[in-house]
C-alpha angles and dihedrals in degrees: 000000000000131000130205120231103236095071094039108119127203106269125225091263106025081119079068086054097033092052082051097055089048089050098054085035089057089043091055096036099048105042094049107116098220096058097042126022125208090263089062093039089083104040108033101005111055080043087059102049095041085050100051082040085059090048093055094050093050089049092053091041085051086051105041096050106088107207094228088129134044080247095054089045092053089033092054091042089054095055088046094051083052097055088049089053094048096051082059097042091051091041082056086046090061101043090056088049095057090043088056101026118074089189095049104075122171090247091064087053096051085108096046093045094045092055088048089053096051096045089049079057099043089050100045088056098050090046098057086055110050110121144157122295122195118204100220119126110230 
């Protein structure tokens, strides 16, 4: 059954979904031509993929890490506090990239920032509650 979108809500994992999406957005992004020619691909380029590919696997190790122990909380929380330090230092990749690059503008970046944005957001919310889960059946 359909629902409208207005009365979707964000589900427990939509930063797992939203760091997808960041990560195909950089790939397309980046290895357009026009936007970025072969001079820039070793020395921005290749950084900013490996960056939002970094993301992506902090994002996977957060999520796959039940909190069932004291180790998996802090374990979980430190993935998480990862994740949150690669959306800004891809947000500083790509400031400098518009400040080298005469074909990246912000306005081309709006997507890609949004989504940053949005994850930052996302992240910020799921790490502030991560807590302990016991295993025991009521």
């Amino acid at each position: 059954m359909p629902v409208y979108a207005r009365e979707r809500k964000t589900t427990s994992i939509q930063y797992v979904a939203t760091a997808q999406k960041i990560q195909a957005e950089i790939l397309s992004y980046c290895m357009n031509e026009k936007r970025f020619s072969k001079k820039y691909r070793y020395v921005l380029v290749q950084d900013i993929i490996n960056k939002s590919n970094e993301l992506g696997d902090n994002v996977i190790g957060a999520k796959a890490i039940f909190p069932n122990t004291e180790e998996h909380v802090i374990l979980r929380k430190r993935y998480l506090e990862r994740a949150i330090v690669n959306c800004y230092q891809l947000e500083n990749k790509f400031t400098l990239a518009c400040r080298t690059v005469q074909s990246v503008t912000p306005d081309s970046l709006k997507n890609i920032t949004s989504l940053l944005l949005d994850e930052l957001t996302l992240l910020k919310n799921v790490l502030k509650s991560v807590k302990l889960v016991s295993n025991e059946k009521v």
